[in-house]
C-alpha positions as MATLAB code, in Angstrom:
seq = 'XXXXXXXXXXXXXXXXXXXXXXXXXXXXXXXXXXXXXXXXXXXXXXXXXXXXXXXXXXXXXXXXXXXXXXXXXXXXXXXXXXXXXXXXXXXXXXXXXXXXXXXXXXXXXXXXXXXXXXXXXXXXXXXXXXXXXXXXXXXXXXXXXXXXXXXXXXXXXXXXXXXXXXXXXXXXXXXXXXXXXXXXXXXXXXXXXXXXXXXXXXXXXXXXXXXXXXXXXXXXXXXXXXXXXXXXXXXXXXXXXXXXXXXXXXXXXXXXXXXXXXXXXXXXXXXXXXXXXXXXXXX';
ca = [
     -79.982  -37.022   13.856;
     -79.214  -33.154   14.777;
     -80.193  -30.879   12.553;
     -78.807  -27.027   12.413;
     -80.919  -24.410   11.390;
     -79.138  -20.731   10.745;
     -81.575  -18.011    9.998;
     -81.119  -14.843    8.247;
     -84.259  -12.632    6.975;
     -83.778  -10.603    3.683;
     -85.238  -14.144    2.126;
     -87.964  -14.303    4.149;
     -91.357  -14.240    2.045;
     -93.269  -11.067    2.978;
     -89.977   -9.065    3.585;
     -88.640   -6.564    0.863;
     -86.892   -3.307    3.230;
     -84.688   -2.624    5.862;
     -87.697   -1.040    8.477;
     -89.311   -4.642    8.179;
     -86.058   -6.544    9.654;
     -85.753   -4.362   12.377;
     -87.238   -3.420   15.630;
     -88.340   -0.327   14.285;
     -91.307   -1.800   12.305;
     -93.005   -4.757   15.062;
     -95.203   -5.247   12.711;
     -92.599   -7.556   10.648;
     -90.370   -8.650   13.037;
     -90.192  -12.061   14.355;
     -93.558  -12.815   12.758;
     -92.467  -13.822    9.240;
     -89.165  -15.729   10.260;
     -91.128  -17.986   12.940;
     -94.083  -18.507   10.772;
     -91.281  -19.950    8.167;
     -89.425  -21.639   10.799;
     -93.064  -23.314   11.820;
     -93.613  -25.094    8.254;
     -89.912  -26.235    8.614;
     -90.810  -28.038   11.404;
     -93.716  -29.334    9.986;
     -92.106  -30.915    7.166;
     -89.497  -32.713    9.436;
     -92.630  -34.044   11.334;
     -93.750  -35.439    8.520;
     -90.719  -36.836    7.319;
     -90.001  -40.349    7.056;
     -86.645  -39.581    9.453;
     -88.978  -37.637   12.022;
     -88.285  -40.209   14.674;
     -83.891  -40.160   13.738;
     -84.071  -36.835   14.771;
     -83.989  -35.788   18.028;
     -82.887  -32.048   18.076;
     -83.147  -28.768   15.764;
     -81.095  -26.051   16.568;
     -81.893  -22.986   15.468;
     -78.848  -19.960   15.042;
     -80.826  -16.695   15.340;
     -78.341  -14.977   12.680;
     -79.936  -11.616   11.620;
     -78.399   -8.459   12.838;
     -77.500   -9.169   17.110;
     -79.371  -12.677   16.663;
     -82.583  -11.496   19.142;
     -85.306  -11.826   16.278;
     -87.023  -15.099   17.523;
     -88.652  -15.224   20.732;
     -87.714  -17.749   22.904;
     -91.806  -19.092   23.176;
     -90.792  -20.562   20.105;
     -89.103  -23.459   21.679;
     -92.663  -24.424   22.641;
     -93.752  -25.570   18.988;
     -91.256  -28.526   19.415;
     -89.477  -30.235   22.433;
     -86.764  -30.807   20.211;
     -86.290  -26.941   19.405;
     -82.972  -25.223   20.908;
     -82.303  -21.584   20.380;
     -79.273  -19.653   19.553;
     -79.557  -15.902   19.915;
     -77.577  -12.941   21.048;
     -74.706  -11.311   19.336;
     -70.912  -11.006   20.230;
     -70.307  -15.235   19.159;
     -67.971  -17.021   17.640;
     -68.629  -17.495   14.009;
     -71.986  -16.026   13.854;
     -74.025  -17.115   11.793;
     -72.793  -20.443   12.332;
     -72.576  -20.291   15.769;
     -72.604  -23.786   17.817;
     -72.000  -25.791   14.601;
     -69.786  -29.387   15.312;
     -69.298  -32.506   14.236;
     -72.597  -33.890   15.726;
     -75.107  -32.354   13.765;
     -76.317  -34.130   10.101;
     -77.503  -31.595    7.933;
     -78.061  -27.521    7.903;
     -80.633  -25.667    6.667;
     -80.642  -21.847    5.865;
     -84.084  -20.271    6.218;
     -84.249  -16.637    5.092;
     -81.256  -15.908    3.336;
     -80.705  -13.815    0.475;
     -78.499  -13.245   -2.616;
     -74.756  -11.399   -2.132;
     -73.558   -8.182   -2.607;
     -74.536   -6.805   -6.631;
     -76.665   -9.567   -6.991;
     -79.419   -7.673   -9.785;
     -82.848   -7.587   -8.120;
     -81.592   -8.918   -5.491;
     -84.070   -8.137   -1.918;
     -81.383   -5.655    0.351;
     -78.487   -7.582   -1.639;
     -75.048   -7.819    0.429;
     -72.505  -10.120    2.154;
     -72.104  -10.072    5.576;
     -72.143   -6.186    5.457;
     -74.493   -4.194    3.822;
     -72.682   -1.022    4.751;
     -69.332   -1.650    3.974;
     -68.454   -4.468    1.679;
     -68.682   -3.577   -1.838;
     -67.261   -7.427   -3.174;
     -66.285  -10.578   -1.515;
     -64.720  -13.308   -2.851;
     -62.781  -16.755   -1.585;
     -60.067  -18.241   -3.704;
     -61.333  -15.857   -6.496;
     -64.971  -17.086   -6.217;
     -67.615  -13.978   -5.959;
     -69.048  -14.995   -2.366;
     -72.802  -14.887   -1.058;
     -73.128  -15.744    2.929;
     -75.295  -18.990    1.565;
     -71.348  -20.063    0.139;
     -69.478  -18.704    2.638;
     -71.285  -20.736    5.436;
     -71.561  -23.690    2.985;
     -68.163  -24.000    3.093;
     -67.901  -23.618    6.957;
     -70.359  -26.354    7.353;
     -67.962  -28.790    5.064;
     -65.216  -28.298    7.346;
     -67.309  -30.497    9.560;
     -68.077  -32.894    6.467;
     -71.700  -32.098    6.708;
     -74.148  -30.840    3.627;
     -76.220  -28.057    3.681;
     -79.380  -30.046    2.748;
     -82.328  -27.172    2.460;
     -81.991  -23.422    1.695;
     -85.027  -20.807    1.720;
     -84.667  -17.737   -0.016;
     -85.154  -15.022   -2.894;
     -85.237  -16.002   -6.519;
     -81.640  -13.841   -7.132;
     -80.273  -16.420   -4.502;
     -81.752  -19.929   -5.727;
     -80.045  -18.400   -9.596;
     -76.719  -17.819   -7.860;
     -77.031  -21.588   -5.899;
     -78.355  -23.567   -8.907;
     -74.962  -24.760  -10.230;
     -73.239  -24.990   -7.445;
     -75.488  -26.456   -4.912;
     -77.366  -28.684   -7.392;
     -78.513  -31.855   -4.869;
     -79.476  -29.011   -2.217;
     -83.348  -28.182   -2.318;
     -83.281  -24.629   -3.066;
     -87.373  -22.911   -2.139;
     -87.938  -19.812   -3.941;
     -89.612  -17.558   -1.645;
     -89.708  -14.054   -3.852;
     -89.066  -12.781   -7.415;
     -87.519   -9.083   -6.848;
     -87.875   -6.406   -8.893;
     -85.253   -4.171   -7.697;
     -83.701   -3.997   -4.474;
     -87.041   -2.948   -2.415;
     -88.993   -4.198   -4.678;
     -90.390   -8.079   -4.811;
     -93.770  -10.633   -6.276;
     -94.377  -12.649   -3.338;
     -95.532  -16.068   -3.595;
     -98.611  -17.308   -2.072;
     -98.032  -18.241    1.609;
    -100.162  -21.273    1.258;
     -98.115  -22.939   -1.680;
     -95.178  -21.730    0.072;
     -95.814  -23.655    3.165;
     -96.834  -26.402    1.192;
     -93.423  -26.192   -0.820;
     -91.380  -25.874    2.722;
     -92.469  -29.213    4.223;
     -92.578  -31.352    1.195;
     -88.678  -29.617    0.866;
     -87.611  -30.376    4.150;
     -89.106  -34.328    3.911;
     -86.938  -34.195    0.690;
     -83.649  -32.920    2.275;
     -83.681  -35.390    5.182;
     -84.020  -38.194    3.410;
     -81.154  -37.126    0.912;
     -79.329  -36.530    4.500;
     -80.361  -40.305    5.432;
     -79.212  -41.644    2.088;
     -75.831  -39.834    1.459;
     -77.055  -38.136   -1.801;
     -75.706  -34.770   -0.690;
     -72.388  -33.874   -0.491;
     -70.644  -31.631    1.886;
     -69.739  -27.633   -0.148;
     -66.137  -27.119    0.446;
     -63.044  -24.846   -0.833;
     -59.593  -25.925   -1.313;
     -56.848  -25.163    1.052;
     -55.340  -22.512    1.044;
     -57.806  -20.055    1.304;
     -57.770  -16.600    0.292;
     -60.004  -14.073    1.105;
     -60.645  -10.766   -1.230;
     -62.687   -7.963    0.030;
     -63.359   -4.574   -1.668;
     -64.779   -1.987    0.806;
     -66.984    0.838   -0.182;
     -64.541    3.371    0.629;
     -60.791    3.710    1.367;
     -61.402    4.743    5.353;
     -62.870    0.879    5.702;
     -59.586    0.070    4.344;
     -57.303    1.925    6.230;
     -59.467    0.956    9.632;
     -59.342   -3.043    8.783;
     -55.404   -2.685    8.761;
     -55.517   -3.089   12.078;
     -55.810   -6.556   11.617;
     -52.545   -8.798   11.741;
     -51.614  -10.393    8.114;
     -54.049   -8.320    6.743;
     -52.734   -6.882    2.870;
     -53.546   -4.100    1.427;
     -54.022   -4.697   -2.535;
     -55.547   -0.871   -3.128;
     -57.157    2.214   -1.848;
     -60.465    0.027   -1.262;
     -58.954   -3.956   -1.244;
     -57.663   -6.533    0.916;
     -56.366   -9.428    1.051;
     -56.242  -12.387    3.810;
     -54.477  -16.060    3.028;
     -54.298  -18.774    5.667;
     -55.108  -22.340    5.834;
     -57.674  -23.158    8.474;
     -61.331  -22.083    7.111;
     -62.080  -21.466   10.912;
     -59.859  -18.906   11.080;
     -60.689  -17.258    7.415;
     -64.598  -17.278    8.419;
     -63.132  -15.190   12.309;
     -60.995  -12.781   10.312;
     -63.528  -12.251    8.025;
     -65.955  -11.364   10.561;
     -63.286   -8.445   11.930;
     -62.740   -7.700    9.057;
     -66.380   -6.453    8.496;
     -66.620   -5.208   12.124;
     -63.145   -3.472   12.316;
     -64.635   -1.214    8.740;
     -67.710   -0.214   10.676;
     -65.795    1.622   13.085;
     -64.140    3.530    9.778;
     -67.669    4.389    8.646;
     -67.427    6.672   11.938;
     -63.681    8.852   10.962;
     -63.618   11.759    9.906;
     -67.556   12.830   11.235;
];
């Protein structure tokens, strides 16, 4: 059994602002997101499928992907590590047919999500809505969905309270671990580490053994698939146009139909690269 690990870090417990997610603030950085990724590990020691599995890779999926230090491969001989940015699919980089399950540690609630910690999808500079096939989108969905294409569940997801409420009906045989309640958008009651850590591994013993026993099913979206974004401003617009089959709905919107969710989840990505570069006209 492979499992897949993608991590993000607006869910983490113990994070509620930007300075804590970058390298600006060392205080935060790495420490929460490893300490997290630690009790994982834990619980899929003490699983019942501990000896069916015999790697974890973990997608270091926050910002350029260089938040976990590569020591951390030392807390398991089983441990791979993704990290770096410029990568196919991102945050589900190195995702095929051999793995069993995923797990998202650390991700949050999308874009308008109220009291949601640093709410956004995929862009918190530019991306005002998403949506696929008329569905309001989170990145927990988005890379759901990816995962299906490869007819394998996403089995465990760790984040804020404004994420488990958007997951609950849609996700219901996933173990969704409330890490946060916010209170606005900096703003968040953390839980106590220790029942936290208690709650991760007795989650993760529960997800592999729903992995084991089928009781999950892959998250998917019907064919074809239509992606919807509505930039902050017009210039994000006018700068993603650059991108072949590409419609313009409005001043703000686009549009992007096709039928591979491969190639949605890559055009989506330059899509929210291609409107960075707008953030920078007109200076």
């Amino acid at each position: 059994m492979k499992i897949y690990i993608s991590t993000d870090m607006e869910g983490l417990p113990g994070i509620n602002s930007w300075h804590q997610v970058s390298d600006k603030d060392p205080r935060f950085l790495n420490k929460y997101l490893e300490e997290t990724l630690q009790w994982v590990v834990d619980g899929v020691r003490a699983s019942k499928q501990n000896s069916n599995v015999d790697q974890i890779l973990v997608c270091d999926s926050h910002a350029l992907g260089e938040n976990i230090s590569y020591d951390f491969t030392e807390y398991d001989d089983r441990l791979y590590l993704l990290r770096g940015g410029l990568r196919d699919y991102y945050m589900m980089a190195g995702l095929d047919e051999s793995f069993s399950t995923v797990f998202f540690v650390g991700y949050h609630a999308g874009v308008g999500a109220i009291h949601g910690i640093m709410d956004h999808t995929y862009s918190s500079a530019s991306v005002h809505t998403m949506k696929i096939n008329g569905m309001r989108m989170n990145e927990t969905l988005i890379n759901a969905a990816f995962a299906g294409e490869f007819g394998m569940p996403v089995s465990l997801v760790i984040g804020d309270h404004a994420l488990v409420d958007e997951l609950k009906d849609t996700l219901q045989s996933t173990v969704l671990i409330e890490t946060k309640t916010g209170l606005s958008r900096f703003a968040a009651i953390m839980r106590p580490k220790n029942v936290l850590k208690r709650e991760v591994i007795a989650g993760v013993k529960t997800a592999l053994d729903r992995t084991y026993d089928k009781s999950i099913k892959p998250y998917k979206f019907n064919s074809p698939y239509e992606l919807d974004v509505e930039f902050n401003s017009t210039e994000m617009a006018d700068e993603s146009m650059l991108i072949p089959d590409l419609k313009r709905i409005d001043g703000r919107r686009v549009k992007y139909t096709c039928t591979s969710y491969a190639t949605l989840i890559q055009t989506m990505l330059a899509v929210v690269y291609t409107a960075r570069v707008g953030t920078d006209m007109g200076k």
